[in-house]
SEFIZA-3560 file (N, C-alpha, C; in Angstrom, 3 decimals):
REM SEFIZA-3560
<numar><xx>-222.884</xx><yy>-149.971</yy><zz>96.161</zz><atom>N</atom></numar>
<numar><xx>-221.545</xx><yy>-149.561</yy><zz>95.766</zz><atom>CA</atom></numar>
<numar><xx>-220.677</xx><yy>-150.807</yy><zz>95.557</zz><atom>C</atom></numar>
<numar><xx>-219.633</xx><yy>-150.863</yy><zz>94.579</zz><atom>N</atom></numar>
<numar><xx>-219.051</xx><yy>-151.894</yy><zz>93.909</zz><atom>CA</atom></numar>
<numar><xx>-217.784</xx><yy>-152.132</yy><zz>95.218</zz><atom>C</atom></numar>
<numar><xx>-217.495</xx><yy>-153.255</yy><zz>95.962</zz><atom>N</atom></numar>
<numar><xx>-215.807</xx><yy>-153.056</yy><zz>95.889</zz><atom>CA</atom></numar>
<numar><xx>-214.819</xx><yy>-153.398</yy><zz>95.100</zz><atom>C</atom></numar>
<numar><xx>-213.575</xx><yy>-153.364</yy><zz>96.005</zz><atom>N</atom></numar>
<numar><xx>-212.335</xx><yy>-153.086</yy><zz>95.065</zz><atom>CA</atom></numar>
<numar><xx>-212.185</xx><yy>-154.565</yy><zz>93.693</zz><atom>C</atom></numar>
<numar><xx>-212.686</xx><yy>-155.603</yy><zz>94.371</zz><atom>N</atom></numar>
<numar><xx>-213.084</xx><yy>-156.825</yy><zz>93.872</zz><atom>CA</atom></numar>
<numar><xx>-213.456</xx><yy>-156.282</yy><zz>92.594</zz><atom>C</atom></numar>
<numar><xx>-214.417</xx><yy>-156.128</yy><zz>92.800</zz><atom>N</atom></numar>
<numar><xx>-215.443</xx><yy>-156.113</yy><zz>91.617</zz><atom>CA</atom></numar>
<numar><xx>-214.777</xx><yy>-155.271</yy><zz>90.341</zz><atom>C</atom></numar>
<numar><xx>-214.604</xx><yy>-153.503</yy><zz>90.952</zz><atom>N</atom></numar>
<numar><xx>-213.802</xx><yy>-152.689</yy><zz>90.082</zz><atom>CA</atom></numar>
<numar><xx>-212.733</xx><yy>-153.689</yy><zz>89.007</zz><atom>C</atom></numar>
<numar><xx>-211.758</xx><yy>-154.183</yy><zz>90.097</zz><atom>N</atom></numar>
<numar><xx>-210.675</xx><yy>-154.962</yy><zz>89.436</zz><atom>CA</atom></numar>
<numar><xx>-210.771</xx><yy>-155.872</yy><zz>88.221</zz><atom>C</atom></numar>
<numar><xx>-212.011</xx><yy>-156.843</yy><zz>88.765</zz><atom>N</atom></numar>
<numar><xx>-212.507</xx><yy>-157.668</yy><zz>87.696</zz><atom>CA</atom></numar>
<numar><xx>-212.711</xx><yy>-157.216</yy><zz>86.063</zz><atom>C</atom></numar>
<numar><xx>-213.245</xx><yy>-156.090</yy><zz>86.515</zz><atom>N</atom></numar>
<numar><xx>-214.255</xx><yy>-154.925</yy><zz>85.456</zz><atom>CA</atom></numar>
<numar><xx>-213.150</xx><yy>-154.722</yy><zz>84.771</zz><atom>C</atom></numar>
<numar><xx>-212.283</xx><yy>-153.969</yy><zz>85.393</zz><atom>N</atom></numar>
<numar><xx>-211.125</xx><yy>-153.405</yy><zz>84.514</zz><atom>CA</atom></numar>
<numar><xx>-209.909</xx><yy>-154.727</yy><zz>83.720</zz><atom>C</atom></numar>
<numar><xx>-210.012</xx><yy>-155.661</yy><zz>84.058</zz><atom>N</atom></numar>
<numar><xx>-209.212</xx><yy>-156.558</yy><zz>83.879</zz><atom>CA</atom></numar>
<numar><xx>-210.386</xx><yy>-157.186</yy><zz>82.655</zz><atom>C</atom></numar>
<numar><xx>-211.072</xx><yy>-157.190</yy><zz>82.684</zz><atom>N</atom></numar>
<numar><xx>-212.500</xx><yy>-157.846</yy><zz>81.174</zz><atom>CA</atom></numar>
<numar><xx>-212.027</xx><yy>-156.393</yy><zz>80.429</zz><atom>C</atom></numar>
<numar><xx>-211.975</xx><yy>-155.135</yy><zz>80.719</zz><atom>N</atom></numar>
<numar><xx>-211.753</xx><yy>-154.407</yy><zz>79.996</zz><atom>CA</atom></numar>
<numar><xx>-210.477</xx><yy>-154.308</yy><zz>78.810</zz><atom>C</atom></numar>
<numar><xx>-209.290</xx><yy>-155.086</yy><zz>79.652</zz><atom>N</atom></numar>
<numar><xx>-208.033</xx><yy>-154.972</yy><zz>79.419</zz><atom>CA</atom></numar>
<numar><xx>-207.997</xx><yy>-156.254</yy><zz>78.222</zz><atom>C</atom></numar>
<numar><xx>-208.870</xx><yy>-156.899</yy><zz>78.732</zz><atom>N</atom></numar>
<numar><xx>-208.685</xx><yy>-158.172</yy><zz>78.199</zz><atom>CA</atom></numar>
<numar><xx>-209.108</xx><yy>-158.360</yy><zz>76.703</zz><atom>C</atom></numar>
<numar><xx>-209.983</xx><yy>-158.063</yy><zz>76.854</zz><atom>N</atom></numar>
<numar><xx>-211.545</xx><yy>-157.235</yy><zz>75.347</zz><atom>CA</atom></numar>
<numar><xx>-211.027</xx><yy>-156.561</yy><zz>74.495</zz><atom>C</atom></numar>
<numar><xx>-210.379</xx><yy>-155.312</yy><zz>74.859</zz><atom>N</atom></numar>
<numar><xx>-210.134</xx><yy>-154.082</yy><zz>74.311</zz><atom>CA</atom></numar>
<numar><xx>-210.860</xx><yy>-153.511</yy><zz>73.320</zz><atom>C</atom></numar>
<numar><xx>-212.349</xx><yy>-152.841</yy><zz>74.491</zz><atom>N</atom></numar>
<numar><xx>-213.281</xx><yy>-152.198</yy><zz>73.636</zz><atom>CA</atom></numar>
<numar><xx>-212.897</xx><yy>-150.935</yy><zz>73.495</zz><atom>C</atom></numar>
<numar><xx>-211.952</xx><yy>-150.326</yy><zz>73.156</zz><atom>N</atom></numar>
<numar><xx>-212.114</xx><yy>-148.836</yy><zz>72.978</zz><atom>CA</atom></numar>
<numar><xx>-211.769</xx><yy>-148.799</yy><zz>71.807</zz><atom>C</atom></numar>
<numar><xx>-211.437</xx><yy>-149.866</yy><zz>70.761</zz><atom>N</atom></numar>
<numar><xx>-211.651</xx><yy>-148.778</yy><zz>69.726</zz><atom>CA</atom></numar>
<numar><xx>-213.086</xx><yy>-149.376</yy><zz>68.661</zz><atom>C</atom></numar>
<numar><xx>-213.420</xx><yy>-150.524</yy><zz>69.640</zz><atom>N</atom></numar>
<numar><xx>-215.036</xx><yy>-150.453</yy><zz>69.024</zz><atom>CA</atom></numar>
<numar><xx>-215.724</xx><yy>-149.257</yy><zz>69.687</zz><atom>C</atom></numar>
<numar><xx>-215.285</xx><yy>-148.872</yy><zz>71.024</zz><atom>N</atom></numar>
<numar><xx>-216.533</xx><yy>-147.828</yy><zz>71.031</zz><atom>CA</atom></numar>
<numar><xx>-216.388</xx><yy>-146.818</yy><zz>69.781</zz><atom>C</atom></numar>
<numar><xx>-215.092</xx><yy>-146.126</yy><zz>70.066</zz><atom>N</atom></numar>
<numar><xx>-214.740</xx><yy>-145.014</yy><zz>69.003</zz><atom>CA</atom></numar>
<numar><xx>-215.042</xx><yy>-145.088</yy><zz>67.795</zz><atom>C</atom></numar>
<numar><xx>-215.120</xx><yy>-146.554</yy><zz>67.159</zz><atom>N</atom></numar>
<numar><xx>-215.945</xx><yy>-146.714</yy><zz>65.767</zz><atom>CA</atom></numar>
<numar><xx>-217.835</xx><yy>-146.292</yy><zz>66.121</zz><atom>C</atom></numar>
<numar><xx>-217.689</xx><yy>-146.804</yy><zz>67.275</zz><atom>N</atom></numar>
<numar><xx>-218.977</xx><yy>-146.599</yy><zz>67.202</zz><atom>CA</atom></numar>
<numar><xx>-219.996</xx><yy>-144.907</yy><zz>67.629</zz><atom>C</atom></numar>
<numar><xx>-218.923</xx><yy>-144.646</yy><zz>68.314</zz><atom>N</atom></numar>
<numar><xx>-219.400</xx><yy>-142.772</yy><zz>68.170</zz><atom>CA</atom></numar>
<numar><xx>-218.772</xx><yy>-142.142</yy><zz>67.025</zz><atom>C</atom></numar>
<numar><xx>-217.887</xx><yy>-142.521</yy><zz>66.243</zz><atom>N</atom></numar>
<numar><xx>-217.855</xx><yy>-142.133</yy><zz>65.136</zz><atom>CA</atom></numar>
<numar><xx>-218.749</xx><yy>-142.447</yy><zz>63.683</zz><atom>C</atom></numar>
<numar><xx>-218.984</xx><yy>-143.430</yy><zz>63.937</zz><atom>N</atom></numar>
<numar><xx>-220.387</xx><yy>-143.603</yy><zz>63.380</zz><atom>CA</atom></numar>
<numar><xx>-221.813</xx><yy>-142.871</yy><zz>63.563</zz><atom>C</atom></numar>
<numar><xx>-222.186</xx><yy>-142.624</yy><zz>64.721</zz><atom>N</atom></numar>
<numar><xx>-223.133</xx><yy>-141.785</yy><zz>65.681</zz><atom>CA</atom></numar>
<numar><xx>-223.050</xx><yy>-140.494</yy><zz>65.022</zz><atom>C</atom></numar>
<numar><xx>-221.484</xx><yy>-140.230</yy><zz>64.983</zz><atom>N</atom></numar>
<numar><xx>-221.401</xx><yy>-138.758</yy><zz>64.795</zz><atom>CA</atom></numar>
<numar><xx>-221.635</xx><yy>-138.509</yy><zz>63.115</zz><atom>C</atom></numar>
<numar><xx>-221.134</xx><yy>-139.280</yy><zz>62.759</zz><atom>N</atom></numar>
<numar><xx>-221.000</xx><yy>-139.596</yy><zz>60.813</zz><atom>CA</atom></numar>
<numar><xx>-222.627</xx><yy>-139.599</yy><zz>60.518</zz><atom>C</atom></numar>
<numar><xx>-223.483</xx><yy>-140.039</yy><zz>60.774</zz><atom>N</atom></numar>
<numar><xx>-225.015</xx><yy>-140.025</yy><zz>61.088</zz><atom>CA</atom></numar>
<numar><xx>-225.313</xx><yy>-138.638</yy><zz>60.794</zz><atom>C</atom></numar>
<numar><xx>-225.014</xx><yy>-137.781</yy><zz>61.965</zz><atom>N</atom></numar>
<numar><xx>-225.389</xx><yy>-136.491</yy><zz>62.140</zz><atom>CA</atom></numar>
<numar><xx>-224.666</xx><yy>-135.641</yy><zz>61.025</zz><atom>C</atom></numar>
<numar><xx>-223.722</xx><yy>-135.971</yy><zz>60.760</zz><atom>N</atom></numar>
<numar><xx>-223.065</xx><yy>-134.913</yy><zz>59.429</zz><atom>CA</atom></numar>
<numar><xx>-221.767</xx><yy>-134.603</yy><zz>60.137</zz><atom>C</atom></numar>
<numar><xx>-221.430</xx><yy>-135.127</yy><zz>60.989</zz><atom>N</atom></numar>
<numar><xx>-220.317</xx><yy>-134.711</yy><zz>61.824</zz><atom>CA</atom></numar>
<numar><xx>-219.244</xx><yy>-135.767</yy><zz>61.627</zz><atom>C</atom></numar>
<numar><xx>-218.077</xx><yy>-134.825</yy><zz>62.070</zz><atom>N</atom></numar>
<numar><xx>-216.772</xx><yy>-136.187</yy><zz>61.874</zz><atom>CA</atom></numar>
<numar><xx>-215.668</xx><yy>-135.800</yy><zz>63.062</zz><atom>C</atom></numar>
<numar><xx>-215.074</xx><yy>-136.884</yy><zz>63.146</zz><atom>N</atom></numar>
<numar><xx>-213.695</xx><yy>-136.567</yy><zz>64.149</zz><atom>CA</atom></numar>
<numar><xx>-212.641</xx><yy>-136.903</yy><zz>63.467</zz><atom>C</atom></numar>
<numar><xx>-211.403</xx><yy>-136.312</yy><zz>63.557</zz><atom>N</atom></numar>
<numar><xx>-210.256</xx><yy>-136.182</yy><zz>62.676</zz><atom>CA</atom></numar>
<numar><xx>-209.226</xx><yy>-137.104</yy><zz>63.668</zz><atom>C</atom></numar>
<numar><xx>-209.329</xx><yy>-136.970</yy><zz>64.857</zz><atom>N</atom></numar>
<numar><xx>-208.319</xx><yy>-137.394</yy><zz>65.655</zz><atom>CA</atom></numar>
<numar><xx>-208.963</xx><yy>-137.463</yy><zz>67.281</zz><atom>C</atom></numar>
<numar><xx>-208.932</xx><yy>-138.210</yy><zz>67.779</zz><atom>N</atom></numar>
<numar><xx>-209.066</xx><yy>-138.040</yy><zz>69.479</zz><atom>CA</atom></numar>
<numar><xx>-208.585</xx><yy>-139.570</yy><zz>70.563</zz><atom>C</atom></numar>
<numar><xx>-209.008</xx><yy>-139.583</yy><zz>71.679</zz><atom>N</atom></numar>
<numar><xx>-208.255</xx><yy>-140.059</yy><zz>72.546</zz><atom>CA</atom></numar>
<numar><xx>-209.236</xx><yy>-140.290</yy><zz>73.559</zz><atom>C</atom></numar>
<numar><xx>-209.356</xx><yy>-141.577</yy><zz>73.904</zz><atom>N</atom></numar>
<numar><xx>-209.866</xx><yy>-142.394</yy><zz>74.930</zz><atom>CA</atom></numar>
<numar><xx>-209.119</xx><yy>-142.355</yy><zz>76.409</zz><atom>C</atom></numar>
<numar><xx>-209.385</xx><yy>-141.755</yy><zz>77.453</zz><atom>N</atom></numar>
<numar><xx>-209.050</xx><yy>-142.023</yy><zz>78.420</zz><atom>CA</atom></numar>
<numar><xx>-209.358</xx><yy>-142.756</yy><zz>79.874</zz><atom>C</atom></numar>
<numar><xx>-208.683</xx><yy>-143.221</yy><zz>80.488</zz><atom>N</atom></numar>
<numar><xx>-208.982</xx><yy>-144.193</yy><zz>81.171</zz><atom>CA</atom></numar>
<numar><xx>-208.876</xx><yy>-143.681</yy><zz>82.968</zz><atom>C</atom></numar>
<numar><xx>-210.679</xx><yy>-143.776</yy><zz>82.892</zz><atom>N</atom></numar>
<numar><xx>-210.898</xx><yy>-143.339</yy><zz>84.221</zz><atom>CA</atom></numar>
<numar><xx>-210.338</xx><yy>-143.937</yy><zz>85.158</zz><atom>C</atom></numar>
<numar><xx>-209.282</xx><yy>-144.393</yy><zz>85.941</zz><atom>N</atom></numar>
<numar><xx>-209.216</xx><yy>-145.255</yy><zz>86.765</zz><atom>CA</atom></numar>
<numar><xx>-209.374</xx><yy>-145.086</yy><zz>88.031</zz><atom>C</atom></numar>
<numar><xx>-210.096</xx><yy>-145.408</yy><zz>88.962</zz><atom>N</atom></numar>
<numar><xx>-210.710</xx><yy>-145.112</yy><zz>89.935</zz><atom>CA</atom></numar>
<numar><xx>-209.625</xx><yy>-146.019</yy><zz>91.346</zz><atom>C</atom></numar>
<numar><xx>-209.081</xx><yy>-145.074</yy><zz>92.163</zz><atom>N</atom></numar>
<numar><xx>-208.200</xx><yy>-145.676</yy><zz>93.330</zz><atom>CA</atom></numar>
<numar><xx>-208.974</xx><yy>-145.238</yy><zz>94.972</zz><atom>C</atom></numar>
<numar><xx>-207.819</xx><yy>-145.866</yy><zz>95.933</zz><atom>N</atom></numar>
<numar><xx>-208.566</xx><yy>-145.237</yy><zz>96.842</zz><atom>CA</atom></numar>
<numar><xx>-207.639</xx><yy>-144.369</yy><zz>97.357</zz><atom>C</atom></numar>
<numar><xx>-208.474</xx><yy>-143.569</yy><zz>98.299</zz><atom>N</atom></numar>
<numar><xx>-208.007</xx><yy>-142.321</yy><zz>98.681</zz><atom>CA</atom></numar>
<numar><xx>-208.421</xx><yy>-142.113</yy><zz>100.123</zz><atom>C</atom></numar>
<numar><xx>-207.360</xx><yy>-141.250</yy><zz>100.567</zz><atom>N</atom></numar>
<numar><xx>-207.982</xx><yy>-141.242</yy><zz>102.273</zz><atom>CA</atom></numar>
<numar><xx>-208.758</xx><yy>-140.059</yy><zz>102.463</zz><atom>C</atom></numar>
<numar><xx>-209.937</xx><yy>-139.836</yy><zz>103.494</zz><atom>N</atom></numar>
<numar><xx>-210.791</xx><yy>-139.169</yy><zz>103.323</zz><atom>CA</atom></numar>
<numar><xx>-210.252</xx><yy>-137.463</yy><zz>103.439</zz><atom>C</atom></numar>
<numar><xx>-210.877</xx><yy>-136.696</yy><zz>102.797</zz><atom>N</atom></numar>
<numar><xx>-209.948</xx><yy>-135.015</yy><zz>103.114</zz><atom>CA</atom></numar>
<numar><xx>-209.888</xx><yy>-134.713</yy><zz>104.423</zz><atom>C</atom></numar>
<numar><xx>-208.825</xx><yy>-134.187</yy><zz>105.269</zz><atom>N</atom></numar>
<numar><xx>-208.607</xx><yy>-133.187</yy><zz>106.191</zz><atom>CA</atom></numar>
<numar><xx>-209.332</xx><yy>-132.596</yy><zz>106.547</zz><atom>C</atom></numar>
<numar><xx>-209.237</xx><yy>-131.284</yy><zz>105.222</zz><atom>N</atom></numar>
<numar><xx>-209.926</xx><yy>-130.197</yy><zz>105.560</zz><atom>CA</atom></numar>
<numar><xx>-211.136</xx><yy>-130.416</yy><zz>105.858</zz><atom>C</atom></numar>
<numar><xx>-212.407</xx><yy>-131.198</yy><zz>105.282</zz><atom>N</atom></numar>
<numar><xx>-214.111</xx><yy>-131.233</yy><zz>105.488</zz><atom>CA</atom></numar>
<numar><xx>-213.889</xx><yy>-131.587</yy><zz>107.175</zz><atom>C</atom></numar>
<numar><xx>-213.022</xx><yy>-131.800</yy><zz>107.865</zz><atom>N</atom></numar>
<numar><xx>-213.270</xx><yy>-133.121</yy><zz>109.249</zz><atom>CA</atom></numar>
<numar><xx>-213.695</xx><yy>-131.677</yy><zz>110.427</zz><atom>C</atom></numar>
<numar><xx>-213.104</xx><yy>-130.260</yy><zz>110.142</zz><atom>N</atom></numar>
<numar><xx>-213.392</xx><yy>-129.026</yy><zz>110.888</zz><atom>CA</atom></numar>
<numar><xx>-214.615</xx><yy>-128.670</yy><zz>111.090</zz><atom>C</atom></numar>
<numar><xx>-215.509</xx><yy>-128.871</yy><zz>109.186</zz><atom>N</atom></numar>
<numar><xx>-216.849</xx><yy>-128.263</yy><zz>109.057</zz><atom>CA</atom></numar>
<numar><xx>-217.579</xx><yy>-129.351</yy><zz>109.490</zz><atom>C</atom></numar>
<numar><xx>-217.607</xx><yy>-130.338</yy><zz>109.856</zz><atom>N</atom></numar>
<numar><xx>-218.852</xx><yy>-131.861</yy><zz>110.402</zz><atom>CA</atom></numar>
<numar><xx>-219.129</xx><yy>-131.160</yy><zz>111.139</zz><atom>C</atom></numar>
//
């Protein structure tokens, strides 16, 4: 498992790069292949934080 280090790094090469709209050329291409097309869409950005563990599961252990 990655820590917060690492995540950060990742996302900061991400920020830095800005591959999303090569990916999107590139599944639109994928899709253009198949006979298919996209008119419009939207990349979103998983961002992964931390969180404190749930409450509720701590009854059922």
């Amino acid at each position: 498992m990655s820590d917060a280090t690492t995540l950060l790094r990742f996302r900061h090469l991400l920020e830095k790069h800005a591959p999303t709209q090569r990916i999107f050329e590139e599944i639109n291409a994928h899709l253009a292949e198949q006979g298919l097309f996209m008119r419009e869409g939207t990349i979103v950005d998983a961002t992964i934080v931390a969180a404190a563990s749930s409450t509720k599961n701590k009854a059922a252990a």
